[in-house]
C-alpha positions as CSV (number, residue, x, y, z in Angstrom):
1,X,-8.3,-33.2,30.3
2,X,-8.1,-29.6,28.6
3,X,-8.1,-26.4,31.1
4,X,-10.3,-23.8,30.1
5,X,-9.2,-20.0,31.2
6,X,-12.2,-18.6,32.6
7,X,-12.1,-14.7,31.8
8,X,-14.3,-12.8,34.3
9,X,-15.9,-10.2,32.5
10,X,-14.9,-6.7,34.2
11,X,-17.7,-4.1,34.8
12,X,-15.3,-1.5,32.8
13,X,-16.4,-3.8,29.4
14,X,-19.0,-2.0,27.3
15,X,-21.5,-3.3,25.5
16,X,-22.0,-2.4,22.0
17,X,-23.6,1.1,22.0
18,X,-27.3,1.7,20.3
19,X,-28.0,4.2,17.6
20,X,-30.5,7.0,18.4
21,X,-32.8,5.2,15.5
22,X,-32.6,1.8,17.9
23,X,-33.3,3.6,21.0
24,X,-36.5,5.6,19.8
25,X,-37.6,1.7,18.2
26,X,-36.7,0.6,21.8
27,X,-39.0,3.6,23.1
28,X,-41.8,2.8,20.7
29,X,-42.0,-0.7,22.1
30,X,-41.8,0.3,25.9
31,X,-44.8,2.9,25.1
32,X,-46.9,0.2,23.4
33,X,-47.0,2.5,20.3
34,X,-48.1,0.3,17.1
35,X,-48.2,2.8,14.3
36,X,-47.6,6.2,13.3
37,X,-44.7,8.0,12.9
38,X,-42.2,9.7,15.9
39,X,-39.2,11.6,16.1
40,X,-36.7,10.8,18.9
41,X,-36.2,15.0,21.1
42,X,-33.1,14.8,22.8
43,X,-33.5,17.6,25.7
44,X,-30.2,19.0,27.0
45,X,-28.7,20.8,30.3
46,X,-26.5,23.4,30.3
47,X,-24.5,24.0,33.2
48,X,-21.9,27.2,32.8
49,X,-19.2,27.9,35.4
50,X,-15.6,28.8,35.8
51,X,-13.5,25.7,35.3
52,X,-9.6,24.6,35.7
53,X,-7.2,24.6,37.8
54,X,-7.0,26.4,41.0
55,X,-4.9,29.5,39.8
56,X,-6.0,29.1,36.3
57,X,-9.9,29.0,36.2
58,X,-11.4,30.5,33.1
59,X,-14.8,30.7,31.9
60,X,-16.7,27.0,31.0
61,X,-19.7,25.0,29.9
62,X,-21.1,21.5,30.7
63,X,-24.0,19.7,28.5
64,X,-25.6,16.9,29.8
65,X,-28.8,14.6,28.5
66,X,-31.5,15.0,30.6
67,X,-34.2,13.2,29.0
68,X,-35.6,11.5,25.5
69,X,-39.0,11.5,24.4
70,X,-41.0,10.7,21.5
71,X,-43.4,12.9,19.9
72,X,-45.8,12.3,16.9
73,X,-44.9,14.2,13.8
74,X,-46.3,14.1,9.9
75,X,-43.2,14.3,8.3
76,X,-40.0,12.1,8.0
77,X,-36.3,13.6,9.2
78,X,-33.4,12.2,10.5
79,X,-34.7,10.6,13.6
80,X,-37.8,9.6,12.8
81,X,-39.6,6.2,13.3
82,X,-42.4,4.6,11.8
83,X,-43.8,2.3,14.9
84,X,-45.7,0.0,12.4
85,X,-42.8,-1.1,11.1
């Protein structure tokens, strides 16, 4: 009788990471949209503050994601999905 080594998976393994393209497509589907075409706005925080060390601080910036969205556009760019398809 073989033994199998059971690997537990750890919560630090990532899973394969989505493209902007896939996540608006994913987007499009939540939303219900069936046709048309959208581009994916990424909106951005910007946090500025001094950061460091305790004796060494110097001027710094953060930027976060703070939310997608998709909005319906007449021409094609970069991140732009046609929800027909």
């Amino acid at each position: 009788m073989a033994t199998e080594k059971k690997t537990k998976k750890s919560q630090n393994d990532a899973l394969p990471p989505l493209a902007m393209l896939e996540v608006a497509k994913l987007m499009a589907k939540h939303y219900g949209l069936k046709n048309g075409l959208y581009d994916l706005v990424v909106e951005f925080k910007i946090g500025t503050g001094m950061v460091g060390p305790k004796d060494d601080k110097f001027p710094g910036a953060m930027i976060g994601v703070s939310s997608l969205a998709l909005v319906p556009t007449s021409e094609t760019g970069p991140l732009t999905i046609n929800a027909g398809d």
